[in-house]
TORPA-641958 format. One line per field, with one value per residue: residue in one letter; chain; x, z, y of N, C-alpha, C in turn. Coordinates in steps of 0.1 Angstrom, whole numbers, plus 2048, in hexadecimal, padded with zeros to 3 digits. Example, Ala and Ser with C-alpha at 12.3 -4.5 7.8 and 13.67 -1.06 7.14 Angstrom:
residu = [a,s]
chaine = [A,A]
n_c1 = [884,880]
n_c3 = [84E,847]
n_c2 = [7C7,7EA]
ca_c1 = [87B,889]
ca_c3 = [84E,847]
ca_c2 = [7D3,7F5]
c_c1 = [884,881]
c_c3 = [84E,84F]
c_c2 = [7DF,800]
//
This chain:
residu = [x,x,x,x,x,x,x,x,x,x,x,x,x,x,x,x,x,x,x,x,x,x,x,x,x,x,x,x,x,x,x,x,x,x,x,x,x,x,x,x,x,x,x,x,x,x,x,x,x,x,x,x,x,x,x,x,x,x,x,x,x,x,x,x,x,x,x,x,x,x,x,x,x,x,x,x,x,x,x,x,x,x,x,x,x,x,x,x,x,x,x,x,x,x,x,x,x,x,x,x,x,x,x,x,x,x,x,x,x,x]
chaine = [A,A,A,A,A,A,A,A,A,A,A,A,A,A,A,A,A,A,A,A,A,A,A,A,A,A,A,A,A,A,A,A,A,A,A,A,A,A,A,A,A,A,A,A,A,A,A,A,A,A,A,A,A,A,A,A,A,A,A,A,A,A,A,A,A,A,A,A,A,A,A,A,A,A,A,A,A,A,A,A,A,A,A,A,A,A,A,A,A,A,A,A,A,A,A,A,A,A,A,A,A,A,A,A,A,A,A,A,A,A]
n_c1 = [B6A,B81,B70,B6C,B84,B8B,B78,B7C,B97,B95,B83,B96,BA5,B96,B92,BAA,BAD,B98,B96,BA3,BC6,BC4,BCC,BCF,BD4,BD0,BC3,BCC,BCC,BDE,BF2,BE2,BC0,BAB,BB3,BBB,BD6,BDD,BD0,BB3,B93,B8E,B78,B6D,B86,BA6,B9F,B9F,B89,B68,B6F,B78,B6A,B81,B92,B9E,BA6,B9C,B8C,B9C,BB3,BC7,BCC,BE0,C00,C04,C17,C12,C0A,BFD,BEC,BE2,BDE,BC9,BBB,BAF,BAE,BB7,BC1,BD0,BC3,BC2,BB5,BBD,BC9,BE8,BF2,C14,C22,C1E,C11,C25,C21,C27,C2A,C1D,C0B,BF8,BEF,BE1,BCC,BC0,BB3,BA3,B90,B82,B62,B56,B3E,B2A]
n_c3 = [A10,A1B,A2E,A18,A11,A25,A25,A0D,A11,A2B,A21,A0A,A1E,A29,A17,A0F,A2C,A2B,A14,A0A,A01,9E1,9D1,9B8,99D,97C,95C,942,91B,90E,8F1,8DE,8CD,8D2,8DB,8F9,912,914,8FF,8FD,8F4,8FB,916,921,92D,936,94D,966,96F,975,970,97E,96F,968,961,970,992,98F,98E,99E,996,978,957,94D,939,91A,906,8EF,8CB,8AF,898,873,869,862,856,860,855,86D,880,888,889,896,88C,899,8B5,8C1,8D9,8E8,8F9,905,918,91F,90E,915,8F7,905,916,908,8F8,90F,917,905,8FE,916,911,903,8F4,8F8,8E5,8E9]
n_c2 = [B12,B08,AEC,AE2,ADA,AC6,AB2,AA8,AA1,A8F,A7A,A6F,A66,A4E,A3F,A32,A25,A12,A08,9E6,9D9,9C6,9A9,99B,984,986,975,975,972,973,97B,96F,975,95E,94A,938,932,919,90B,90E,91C,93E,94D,968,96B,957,945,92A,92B,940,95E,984,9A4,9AD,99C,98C,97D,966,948,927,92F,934,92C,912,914,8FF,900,912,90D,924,920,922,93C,95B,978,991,9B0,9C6,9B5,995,975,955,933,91C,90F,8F8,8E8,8E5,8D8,8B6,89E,882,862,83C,828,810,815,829,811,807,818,81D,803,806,818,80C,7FE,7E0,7C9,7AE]
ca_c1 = [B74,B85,B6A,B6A,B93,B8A,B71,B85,BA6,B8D,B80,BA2,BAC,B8F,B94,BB5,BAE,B91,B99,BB0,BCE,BC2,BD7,BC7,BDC,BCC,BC6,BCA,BCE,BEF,BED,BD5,BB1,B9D,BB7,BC6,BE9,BD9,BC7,BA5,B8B,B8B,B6A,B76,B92,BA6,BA4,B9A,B7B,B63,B76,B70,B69,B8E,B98,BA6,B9D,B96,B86,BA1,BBD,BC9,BCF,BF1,C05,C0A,C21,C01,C0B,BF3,BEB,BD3,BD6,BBB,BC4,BA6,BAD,BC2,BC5,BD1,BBB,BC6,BA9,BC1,BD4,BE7,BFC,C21,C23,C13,C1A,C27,C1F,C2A,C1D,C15,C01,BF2,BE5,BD8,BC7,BB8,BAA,B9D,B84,B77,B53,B53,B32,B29]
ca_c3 = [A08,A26,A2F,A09,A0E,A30,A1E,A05,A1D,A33,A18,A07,A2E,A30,A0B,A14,A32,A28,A07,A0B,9F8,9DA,9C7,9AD,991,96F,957,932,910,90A,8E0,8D4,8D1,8CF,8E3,907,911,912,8EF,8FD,8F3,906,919,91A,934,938,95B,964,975,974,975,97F,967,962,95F,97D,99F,98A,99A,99D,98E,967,94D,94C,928,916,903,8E3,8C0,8AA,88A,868,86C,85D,855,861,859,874,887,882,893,893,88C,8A0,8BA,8C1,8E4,8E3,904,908,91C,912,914,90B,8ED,90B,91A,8FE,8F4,919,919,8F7,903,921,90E,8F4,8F6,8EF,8E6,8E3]
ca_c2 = [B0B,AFB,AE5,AD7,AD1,AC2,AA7,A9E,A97,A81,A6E,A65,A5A,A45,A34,A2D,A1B,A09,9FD,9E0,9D7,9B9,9A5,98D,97C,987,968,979,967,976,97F,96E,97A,953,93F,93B,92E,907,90B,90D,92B,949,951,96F,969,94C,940,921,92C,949,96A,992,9AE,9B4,98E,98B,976,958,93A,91E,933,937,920,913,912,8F7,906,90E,914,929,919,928,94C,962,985,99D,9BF,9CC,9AB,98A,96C,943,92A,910,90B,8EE,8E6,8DF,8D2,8B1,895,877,855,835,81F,800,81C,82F,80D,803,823,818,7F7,80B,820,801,7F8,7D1,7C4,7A1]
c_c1 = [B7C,B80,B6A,B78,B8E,B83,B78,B92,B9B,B87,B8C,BA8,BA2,B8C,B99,BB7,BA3,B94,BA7,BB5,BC8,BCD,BD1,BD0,BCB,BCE,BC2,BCE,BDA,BEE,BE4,BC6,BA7,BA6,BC0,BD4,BE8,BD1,BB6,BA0,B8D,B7F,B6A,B86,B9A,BAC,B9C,B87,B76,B70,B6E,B6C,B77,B94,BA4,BA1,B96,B96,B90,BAF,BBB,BCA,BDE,BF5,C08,C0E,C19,C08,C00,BF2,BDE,BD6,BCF,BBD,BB3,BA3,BBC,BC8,BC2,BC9,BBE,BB8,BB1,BCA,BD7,BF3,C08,C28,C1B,C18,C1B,C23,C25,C24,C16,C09,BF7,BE5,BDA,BCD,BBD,BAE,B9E,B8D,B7C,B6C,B53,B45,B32,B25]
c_c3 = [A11,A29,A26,A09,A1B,A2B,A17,A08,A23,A28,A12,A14,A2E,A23,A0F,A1F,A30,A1D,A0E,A00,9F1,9D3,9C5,9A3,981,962,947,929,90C,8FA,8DD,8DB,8D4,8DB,8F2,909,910,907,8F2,8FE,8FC,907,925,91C,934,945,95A,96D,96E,978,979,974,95F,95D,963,989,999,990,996,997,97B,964,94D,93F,924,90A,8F1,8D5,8B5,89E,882,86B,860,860,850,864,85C,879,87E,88B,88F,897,897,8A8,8C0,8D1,8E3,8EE,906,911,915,91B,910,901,8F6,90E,916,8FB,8FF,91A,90D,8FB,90E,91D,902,8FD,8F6,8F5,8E2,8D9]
c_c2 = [B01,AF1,ADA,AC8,AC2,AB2,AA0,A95,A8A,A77,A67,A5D,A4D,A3B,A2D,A26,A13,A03,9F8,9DD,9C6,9B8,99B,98C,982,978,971,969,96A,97C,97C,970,970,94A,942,932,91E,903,90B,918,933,94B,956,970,95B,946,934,920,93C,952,978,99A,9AB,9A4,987,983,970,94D,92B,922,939,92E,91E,90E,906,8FD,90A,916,918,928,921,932,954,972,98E,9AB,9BE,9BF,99D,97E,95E,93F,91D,90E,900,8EF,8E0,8D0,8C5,8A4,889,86E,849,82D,816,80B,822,823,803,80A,822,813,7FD,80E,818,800,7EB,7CD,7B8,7A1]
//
């Protein structure tokens, strides 16, 4: 019986100094089930790269909010799910720029 206690002590000592302490940021969707905090799909996490299991120690960080309102909801069952979300946050521009930015992306063909 001693021997068994004896194992078990040495093993929790040698968890405890071998595992080291992690800390990874988790990149959830927050409520909703289809969209993340910048309105773009979840797949499944929303970080801006590959994530772990847990959806955590995502490659490049998280998504950051543009502040996303959840438009259409669809009432399935238990849960509620939005077909749309739209960002509140966006930047601005002015009209000269809007319409340089226009001209930018024309084709002209002879």
């Amino acid at each position: 019986m001693f021997g068994y206690l004896v194992t078990i002590l040495v093993s929790i000592f040698l968890t405890a100094v071998v595992v080291q302490e992690s800390e990874a940021v988790c990149c959830s969707s927050g409520a909703s089930l289809r969209w993340c905090v910048d309105c773009t799909r979840r797949t499944p996490y929303c970080g801006k790269g590959p994530c772990n299991v847990f959806g955590c120690a995502c490659e490049g960080g998280c998504r950051q909010s543009c502040g996303p309102k959840l438009l259409d909801p669809v009432n399935a069952g238990i849960v509620i799910y939005y077909n749309t979300c739209r960002c509140n946050n966006k930047r601005s521009m002015t009209d000269e720029a809007v319409v340089d930015a226009y001209r930018e992306d024309q084709v002209f063909e002879p």
